[in-house]
N, C-alpha and C positions, 0 to 999 in steps of 0.2 A: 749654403743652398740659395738658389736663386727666391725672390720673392719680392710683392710690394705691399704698402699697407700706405694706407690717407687717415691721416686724422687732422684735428685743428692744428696742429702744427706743420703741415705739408704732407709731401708724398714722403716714404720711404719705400727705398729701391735696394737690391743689392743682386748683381749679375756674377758667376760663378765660372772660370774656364779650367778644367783642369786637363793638360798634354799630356802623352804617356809613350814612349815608343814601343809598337806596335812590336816588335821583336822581326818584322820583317824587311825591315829598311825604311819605315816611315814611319810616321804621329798620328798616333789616334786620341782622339777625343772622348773620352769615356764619361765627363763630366761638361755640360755647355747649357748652365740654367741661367734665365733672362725671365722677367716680367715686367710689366707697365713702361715707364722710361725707356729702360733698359733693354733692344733688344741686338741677342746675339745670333749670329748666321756663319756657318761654316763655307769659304769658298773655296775656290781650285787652287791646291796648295801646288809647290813645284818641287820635286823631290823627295827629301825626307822633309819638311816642314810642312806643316799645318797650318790653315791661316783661315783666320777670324776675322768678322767685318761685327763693328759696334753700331746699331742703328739706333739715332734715335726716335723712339715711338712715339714720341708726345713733348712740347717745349720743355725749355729748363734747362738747368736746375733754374726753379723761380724761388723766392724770397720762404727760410721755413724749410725746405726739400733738403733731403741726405741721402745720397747717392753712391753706393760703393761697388768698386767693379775689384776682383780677386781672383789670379792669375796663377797655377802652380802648374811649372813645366819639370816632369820628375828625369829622373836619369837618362842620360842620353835622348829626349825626345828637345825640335825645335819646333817654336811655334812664332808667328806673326801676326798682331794683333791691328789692325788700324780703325775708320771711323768714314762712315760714310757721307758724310758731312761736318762742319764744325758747329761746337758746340757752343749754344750762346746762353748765357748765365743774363737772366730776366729779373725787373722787380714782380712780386706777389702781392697777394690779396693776403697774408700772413705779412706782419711783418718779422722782419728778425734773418739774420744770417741763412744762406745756404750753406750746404758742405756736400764735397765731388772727393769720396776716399779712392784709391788707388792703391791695393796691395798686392804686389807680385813678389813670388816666389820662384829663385832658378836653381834646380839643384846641381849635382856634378856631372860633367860634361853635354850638358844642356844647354841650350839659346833660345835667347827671346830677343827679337823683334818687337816693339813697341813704339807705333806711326801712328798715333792720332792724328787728325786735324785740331786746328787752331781751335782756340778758347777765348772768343770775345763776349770782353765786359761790356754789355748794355749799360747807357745812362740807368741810375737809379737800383741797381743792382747792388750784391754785396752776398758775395762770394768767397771760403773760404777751402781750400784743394789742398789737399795731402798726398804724395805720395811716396809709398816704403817699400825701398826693394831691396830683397834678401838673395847671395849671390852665393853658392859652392865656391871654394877655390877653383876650379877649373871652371866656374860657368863662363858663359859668354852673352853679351848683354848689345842692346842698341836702341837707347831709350830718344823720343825727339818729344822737346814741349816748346809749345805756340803759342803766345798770347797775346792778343790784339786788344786794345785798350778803346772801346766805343766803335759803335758802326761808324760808316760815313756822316761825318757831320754833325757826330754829337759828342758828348764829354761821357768818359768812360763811368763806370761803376765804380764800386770797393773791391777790389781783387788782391787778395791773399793766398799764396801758395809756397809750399813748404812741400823740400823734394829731400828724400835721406835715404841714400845707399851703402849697404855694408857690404862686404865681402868674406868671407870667411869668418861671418863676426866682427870684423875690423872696420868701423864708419871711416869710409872715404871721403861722403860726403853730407854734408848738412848744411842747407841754406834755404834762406827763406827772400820772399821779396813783396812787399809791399805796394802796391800803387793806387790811385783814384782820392775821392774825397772820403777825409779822416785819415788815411795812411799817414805815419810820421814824415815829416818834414825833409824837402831834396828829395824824393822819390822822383820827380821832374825833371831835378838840377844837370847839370855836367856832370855830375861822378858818378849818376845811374841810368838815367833812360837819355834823357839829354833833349828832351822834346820830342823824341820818336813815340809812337805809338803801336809798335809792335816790338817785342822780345821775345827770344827764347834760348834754350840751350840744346843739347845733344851729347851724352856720357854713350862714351863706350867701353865697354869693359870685357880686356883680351888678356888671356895669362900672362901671353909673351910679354905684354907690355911692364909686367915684374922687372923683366930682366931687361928690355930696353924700354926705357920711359921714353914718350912721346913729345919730342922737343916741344917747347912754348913759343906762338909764336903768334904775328899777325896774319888774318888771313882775309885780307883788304878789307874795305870801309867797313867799321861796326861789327868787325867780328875780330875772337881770337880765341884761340887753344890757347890748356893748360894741361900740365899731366898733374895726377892728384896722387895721393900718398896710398898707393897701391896698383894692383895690372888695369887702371881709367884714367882716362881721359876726357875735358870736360871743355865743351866749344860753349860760349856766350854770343850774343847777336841782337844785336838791337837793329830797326830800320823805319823807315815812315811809313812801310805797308806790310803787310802780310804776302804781298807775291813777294817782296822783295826779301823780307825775311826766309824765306823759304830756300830762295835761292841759294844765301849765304848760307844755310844749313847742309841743301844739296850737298852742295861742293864739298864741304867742310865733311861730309859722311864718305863722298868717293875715295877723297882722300886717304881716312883715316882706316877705312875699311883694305883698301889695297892695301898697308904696309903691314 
């Protein structure tokens, strides 16, 4: 259920979507609770999909705040989730860690969509993002995460995010990434960001892709595919901005989505 609550240790938020198909060739929404942070808005979907726009009502997450947004698209319904802005992860008047959860749910022969906008770390921040997504064998998935490391001109925050997708029960994926001050060591270096200050990835996850795995490959400066140990596929991307990142995402979605 949707809901917030304040106390001395920040805001607590939790936003609710749950998709359904309608039985008449489209997605209904039967569940879309939002308060404080957290607000959801149903917009003009195209077809059989449903699409949600995440607004934010109020800054944050700041320093202390626990944010969780929970996602369950059931049987045969598709829905698309994005964000009307990005989200910038703030220090507080609390001090002590934020946390931004993220749980989606896709059951069999259902799709989700999942396009936020970018996720930058403010100087002085420290931010800690989870998200679990749980997949039918037949679902269909197209998840993008953006994160930019400081505004213009300043040194990023603490940013911690941990992304874990299973399929059928079977984890595909689990990874985690560290960056800002305190992060463990070489988070900067050549074999992670490399001095860029923006990253992110793009899993997509197609049955077909069982039976033909999605070659590995380069997909020019700062990006590449990988197929993972099941029907996904997982693009990496690092760049010096967030238009640019975006871009190599773009492309890397047209792609993967066509074949």
């Amino acid at each position: 259920m949707g809901g917030t609550s304040v106390n001395s240790s920040g805001v607590r938020s939790v936003a609710t979507i749950v998709a359904r198909d309608d039985g008449r060739g489209g997605t209904a929404l039967p569940v879309l609770e939002s308060d404080g942070p957290l607000a959801l808005r149903r917009t003009r979907g195209s077809g059989a999909e449903a699409r949600v726009m995440l607004v934010g009502a109020m800054s944050g997450p700041l320093g202390g705040d626990h944010f969780t947004v929970r996602a369950r698209v059931e049987e045969g319904a598709r829905l698309s989730v994005g964000s009307a802005a990005a989200t910038i992860a703030l220090p507080g008047q609390t001090k002590g860690e934020a946390r931004y959860d993220v749980r989606l749910d896709v059951a069999e022969r259902a799709e989700l969509h999942w396009l936020p906008e970018q996720l930058i770390s403010a100087q002085g921040s420290d931010l800690y993002v989870t998200t679990r997504i749980e997949l039918a064998a037949t679902a269909r998935l197209v998840l993008r995460e953006e994160q930019v490391l400081g505004r213009v001109g300043e040194e990023p925050g603490r940013l911690t995010s941990r992304l874990t997708v299973r399929v059928a029960g079977q984890a595909v994926l689990d990874q985690e990434l560290a960056c800002g001050p305190g992060a463990p060591g070489g988070w900067d270096g050549p074999a992670v960001l490399a001095g860029h200050r923006a990253v992110g990835q793009l899993i997509v996850v197609r049955p077909e892709f069982a039976a033909e795995p999605v070659p590995a490959r380069v997909l020019g400066e700062g990006a590449s595919v990988v197929p993972l140990a099941g029907p996904a596929a997982l693009v990496t991307a690092v760049a010096p901005d967030a238009l640019r990142l975006r871009r190599l995402l773009d492309e890397a979605m047209a792609s993967l989505v066509r074949m």
